[in-house]
VMD Tcl script that draws the C-alpha trace (Angstrom):
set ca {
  {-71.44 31.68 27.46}
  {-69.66 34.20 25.28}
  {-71.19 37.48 25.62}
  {-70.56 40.54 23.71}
  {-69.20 43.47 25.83}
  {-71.86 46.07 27.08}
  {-70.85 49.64 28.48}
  {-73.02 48.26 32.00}
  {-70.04 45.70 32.02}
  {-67.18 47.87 32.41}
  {-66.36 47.63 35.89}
  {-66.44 43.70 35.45}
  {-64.45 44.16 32.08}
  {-61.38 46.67 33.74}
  {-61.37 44.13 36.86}
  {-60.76 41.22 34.07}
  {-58.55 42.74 32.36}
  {-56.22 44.05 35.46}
  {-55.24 40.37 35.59}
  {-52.99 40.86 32.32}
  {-49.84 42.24 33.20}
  {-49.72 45.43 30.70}
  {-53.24 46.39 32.32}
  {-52.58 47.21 35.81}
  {-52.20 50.65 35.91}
  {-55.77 52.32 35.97}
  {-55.48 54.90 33.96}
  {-54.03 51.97 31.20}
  {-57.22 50.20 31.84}
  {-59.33 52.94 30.86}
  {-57.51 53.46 28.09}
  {-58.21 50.24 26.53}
  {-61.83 50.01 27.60}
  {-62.46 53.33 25.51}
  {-60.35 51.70 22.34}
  {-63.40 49.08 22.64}
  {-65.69 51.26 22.90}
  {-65.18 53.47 20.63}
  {-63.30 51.56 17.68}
  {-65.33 49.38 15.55}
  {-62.33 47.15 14.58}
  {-61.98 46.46 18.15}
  {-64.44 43.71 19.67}
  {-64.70 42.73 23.45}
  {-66.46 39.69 24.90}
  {-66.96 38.43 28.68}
  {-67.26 34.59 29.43}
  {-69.92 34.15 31.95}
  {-70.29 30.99 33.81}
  {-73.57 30.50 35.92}
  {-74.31 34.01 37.15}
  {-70.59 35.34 37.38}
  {-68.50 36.92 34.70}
  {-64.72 35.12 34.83}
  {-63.48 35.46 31.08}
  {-62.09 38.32 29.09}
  {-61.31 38.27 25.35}
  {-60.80 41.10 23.42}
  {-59.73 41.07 19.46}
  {-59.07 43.80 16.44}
  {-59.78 42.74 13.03}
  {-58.93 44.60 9.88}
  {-59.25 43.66 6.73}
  {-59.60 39.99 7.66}
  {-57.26 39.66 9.72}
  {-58.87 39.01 13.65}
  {-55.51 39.73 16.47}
  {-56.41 38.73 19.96}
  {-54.75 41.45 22.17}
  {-56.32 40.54 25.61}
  {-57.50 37.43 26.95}
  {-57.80 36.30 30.06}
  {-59.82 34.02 33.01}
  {-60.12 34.93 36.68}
  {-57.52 33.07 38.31}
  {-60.16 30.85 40.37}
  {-60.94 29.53 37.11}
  {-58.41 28.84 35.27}
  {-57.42 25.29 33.86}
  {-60.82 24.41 32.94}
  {-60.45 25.30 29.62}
  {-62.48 28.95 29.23}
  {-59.67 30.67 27.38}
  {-59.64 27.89 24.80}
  {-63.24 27.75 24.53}
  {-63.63 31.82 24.39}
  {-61.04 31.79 21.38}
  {-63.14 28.74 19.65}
  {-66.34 30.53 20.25}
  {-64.76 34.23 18.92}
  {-63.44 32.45 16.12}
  {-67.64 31.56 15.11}
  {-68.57 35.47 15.87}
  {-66.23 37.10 13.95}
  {-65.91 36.38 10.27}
  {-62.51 36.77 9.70}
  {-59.82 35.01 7.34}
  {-57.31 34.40 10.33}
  {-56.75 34.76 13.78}
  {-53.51 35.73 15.09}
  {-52.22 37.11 18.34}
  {-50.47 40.07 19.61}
  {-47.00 40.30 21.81}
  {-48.92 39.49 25.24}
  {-51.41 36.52 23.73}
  {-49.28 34.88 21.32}
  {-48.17 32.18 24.05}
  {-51.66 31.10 25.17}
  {-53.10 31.62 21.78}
  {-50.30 29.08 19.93}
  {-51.65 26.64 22.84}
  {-55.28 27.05 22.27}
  {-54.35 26.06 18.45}
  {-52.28 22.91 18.86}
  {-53.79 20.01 17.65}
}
mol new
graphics top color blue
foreach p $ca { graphics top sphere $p radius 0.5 }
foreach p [lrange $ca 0 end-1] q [lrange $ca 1 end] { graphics top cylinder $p $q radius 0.2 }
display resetview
């Protein structure tokens, strides 16, 4: 279940995110949190499956444009398609005219969109 990120989340949120490369440093991760907390082009959402938290996607949109800069799944999880589904789900939440990705995402993203 996609769930929209809450300030009582943020030590789950930084411990997601530390799993992307460009987020490992602390002070980097605290950083970013307070971009989504305090920019309201900048949307974060945690995946939760059963009672624990294991997804992270985070996305900017301006002027109709949505850009997935973080995204990510605790590595116990992965392959069982939660990044896909988080993008599918954002995609439903956000009213935007496209979705791109940034530098770090594009990879995954241009997966998550083949047919």
């Amino acid at each position: 279940m996609l769930l929209r990120y809450k300030k009582s989340g943020e030590k789950i949120a930084m411990g997601l995110l530390s799993f992307m490369p460009e987020e490992k440093e602390f002070k980097k991760l605290q950083d970013t949190i307070h971009t989504y907390e305090t920019d309201p082009n900048w949307h974060l959402f945690l995946w939760k499956k059963e009672e624990d938290f294991v997804g992270l996607i985070g996305v900017e949109s301006v002027d109709g444009i949505c850009t997935i800069h973080h995204i990510t799944v605790n590595p116990s999880h992965r392959g069982e398609g939660i990044g896909k589904t988080m993008v599918d789900k954002v995609k439903t939440i956000l009213s935007c005219e496209s979705f791109t990705a940034s530098a770090q995402t594009k990879s995954f993203f241009e997966k998550c969109t083949e047919a």
